[in-house]
N, C-alpha and C positions, 0 to 999 in steps of 0.2 A: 504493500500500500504506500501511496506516496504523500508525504505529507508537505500540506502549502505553509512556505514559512508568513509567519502574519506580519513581518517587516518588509517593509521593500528591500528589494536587492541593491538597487540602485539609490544615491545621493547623490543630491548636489555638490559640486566643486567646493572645496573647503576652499576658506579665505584664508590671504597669511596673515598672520600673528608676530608678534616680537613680545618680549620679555617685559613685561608692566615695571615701571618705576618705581621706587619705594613711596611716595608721597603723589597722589589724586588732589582735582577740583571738585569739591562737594558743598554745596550748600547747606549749611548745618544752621538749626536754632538753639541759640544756648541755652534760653528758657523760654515759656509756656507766652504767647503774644501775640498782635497781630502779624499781618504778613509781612512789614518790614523785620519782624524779628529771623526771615531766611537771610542769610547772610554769605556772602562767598569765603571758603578756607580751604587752608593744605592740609589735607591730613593722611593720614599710612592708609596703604593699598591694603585692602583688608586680606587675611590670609588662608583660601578653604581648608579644611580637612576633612579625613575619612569620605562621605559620600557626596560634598561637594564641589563647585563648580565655579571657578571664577569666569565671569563675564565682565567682557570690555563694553559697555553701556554705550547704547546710538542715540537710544530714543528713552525718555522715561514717562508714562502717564502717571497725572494726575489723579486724584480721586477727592470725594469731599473725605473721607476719613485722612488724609492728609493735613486738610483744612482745622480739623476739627480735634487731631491732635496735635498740631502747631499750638493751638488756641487754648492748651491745657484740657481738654474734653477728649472726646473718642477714646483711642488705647492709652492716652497720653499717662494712667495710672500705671503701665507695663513697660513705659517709654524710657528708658536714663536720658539727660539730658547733660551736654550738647548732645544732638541728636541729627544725625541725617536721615531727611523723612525719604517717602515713597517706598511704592510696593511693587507696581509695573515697569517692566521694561523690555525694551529688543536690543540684541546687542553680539555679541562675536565673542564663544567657548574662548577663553583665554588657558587655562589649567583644567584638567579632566582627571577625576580621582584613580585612574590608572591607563597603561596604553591600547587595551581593546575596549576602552568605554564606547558604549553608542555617540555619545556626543562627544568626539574630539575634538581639538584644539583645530579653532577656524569654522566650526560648526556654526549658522547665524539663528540662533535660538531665540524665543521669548515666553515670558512666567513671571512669579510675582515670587518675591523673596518673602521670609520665611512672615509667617503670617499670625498672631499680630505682634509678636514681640521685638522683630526684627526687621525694620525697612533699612533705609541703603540706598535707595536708586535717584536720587538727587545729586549723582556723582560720577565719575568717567568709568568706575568697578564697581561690581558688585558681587558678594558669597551668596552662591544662592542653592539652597535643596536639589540635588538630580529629582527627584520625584516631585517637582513645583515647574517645570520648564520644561518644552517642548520645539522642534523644529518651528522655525520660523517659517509661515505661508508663503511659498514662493512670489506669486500672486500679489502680496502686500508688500510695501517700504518698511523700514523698520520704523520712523514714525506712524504708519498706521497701525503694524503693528503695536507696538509700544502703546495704544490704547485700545486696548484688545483685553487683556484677563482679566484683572480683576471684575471688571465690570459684566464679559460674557460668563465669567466661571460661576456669578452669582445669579447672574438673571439663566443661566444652563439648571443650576440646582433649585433656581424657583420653579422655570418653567416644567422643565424633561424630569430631575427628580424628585419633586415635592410634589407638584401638581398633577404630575403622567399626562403631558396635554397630547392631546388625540382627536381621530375626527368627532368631530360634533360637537366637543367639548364647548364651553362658552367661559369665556374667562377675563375680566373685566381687569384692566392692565394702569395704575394711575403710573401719573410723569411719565409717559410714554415717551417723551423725547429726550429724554436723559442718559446718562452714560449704559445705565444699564436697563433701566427701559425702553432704550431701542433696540438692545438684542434682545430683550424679553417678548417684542411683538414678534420680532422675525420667525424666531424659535416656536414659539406659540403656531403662528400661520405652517411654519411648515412643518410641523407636526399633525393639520389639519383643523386646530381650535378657530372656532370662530372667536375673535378679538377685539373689542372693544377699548377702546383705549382714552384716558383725559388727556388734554394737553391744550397749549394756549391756540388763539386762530390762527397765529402766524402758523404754527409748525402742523396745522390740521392736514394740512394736502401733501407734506410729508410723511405724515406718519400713515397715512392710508398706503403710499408707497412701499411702505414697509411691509405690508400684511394686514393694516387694521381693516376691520370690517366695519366699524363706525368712532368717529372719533368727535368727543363731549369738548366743547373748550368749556376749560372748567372758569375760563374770566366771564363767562353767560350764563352759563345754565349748570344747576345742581345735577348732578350726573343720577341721582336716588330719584329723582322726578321722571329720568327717561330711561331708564335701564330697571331690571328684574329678574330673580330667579336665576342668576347665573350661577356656575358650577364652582369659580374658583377668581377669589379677589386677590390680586399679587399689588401689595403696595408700598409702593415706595415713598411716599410722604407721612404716611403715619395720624397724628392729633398734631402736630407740628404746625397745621396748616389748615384752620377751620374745619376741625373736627373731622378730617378725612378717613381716619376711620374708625370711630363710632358712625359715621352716615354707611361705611361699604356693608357693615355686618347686617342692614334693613333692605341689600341688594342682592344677600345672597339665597338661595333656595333652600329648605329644612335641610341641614348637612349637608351642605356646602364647603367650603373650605378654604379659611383666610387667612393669607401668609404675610406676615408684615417682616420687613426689613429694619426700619428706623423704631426700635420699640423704646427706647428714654424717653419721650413723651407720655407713652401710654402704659405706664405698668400694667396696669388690670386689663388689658386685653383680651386674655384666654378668661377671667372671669366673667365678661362680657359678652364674649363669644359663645359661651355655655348659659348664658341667661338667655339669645337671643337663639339658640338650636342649633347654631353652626357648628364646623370646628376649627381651631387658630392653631397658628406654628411663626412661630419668630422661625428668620434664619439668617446665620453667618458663612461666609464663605470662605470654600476651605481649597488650597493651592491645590491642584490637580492633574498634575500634564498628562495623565493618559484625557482626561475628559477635554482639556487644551487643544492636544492633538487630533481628537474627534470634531471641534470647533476648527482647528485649522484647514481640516478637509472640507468643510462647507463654506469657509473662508475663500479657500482656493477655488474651490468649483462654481464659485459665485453665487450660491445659495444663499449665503447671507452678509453682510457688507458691514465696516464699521466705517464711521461719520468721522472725521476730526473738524471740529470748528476751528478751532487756533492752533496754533504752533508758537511758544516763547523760546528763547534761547533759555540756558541753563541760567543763565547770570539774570536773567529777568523772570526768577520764580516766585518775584515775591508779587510782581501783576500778570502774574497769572491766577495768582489765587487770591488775587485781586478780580480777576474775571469770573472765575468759580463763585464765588461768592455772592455775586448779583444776581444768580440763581436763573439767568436766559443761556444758560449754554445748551448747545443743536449738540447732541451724541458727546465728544470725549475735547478734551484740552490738555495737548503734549508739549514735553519739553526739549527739545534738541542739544542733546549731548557734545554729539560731535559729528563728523562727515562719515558715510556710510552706506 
């Protein structure tokens, strides 16, 4: 019997590589502030061990939990400080925990370091998990890459494994134009879910491009006035934002199923959610390069697409999350490393 190896045989050209410096640009915040507290520094070329993976950093995305533990909130309890933030990145295998690793030295990889104790990618290296990182899409730059996991790896584990969206499904999708709200519609549609999604008017006639089947601007209309009965509420705004979800749990069908992401606003949510006959699940996202690399193949074959609104350079990270913060950003906002 013959058996098919489940790797390709074939790779792309490895890129060349040279020996990293003792000392990187990284932008690090010494403590908890606003966004001028990123700041440009030198500091030591971090050093893998045992199962990890130094990457020379191209591109590094953004996330609000960047924002939000800049600002003393988010993981910032997990954080030491000085601190170089970010999770996302694309960028070129520098060191490989040995010489037949799958991903050798020249590899153009992308993943999120290690997750939430450990960011890094606000800098030209980074040490990151072999089991957090995946071939980079051919298909994609390494800035588009670079705003690709975090954001697909959570809206992949809301949609495909918390929600099982499938055909028929009906699944009411808030901030659908958000970093991770726009793979969450994609995902959703092409699994068959019929998707409904909020978002403001400007981005309504995009997000239908995406997969939605009806899209609510939520600056007009209460979304609990035209929508019902649906099978699964994924929300990314939370109580944060005019009670957006204590209103999803009166949208959804007797056992239904509502998965919030942002839950520090709303402690009592699962107690809410069992007074009102649904069921609730917070969820965090957790690094994954096999599930990466199943998104890079949709990536690639064009099934589903990531957005970048902006691009800063590394040394202007601190208006970029200046830009994040006004809360209009269209899909993801990256940061350009270096040439690549």
């Amino acid at each position: 019997m013959r058996i098919r190896s489940l790797r390709s045989t074939s790779a792309p050209p490895l890129e060349p590589v040279s020996a990293p410096p003792a000392e990187m640009r990284a932008m690090v915040v010494e403590a908890p502030g606003g966004p001028d507290a990123l700041g440009a520094a030198s500091v030591p070329v971090p050093a893998p061990v045992l199962s990890e993976l130094l990457v020379r950093v191209v591109a590094a995305g953004i996330n609000p939990i960047d924002a939000k533990t800049r600002a003393g909130a988010g993981v910032s309890a997990s954080t030491p400080f000085p601190a170089t933030l970010g999770y996302d990145f694309s960028g070129v295998v520098v060191k490989s925990p040995y010489e037949a690793h799958p991903l050798p030295p020249g590899t153009p990889v992308f993943g999120m370091a290690s997750f939430p104790r450990t960011g890094g990618t606000y800098a030209e290296y980074v040490v990151v998990p072999t089991l957090s990182v995946a071939r980079k899409p051919a298909a994609l730059s390494h800035v588009e890459a670079a705003g690709v996991p975090l954001a697909a790896l959570t809206a992949w584990g809301l949609v495909v494994e918390t929600a099982h969206a499938h055909e028929g499904q009906r699944i009411l999708i808030h901030a659908a134009s958000g970093g991770v709200g726009h793979f969450a519609v994609q995902f959703a549609a092409y699994f068959g879910a019929h998707v409904t999604a909020t978002a403001s008017g400007r981005n309504a006639s995009w997000v239908r491009e995406l997969g939605a089947a009806v899209v609510i601007d939520h600056t007009t209309t209460r979304f609990e006035d035209v929508v019902a009965d649906v099978d699964v509420v994924i929300d990314l705004v939370g109580n944060v934002h005019g009670d957006t979800g204590t209103r999803s749990l009166k949208v959804l069908r007797p056992g239904g199923l509502y998965a919030v992401v942002p839950t520090g606003s709303w402690q009592g949510y699962a107690e809410a959610a069992d007074e009102a006959g649904v069921r609730a699940t917070s969820y965090k996202v957790v690094p994954d390069g096999g599930a990466l690399a199943t998104i890079a193949r949709l990536l690639d074959s064009g099934a589903v697409q990531v957005y970048i609104d902006r691009v800063f350079d590394l040394g202007d990270a601190a208006s970029a999350h200046r830009e994040l913060e006004l809360g209009h950003t269209r899909g993801k906002i990256v940061l350009q490393v270096a040439t690549g």
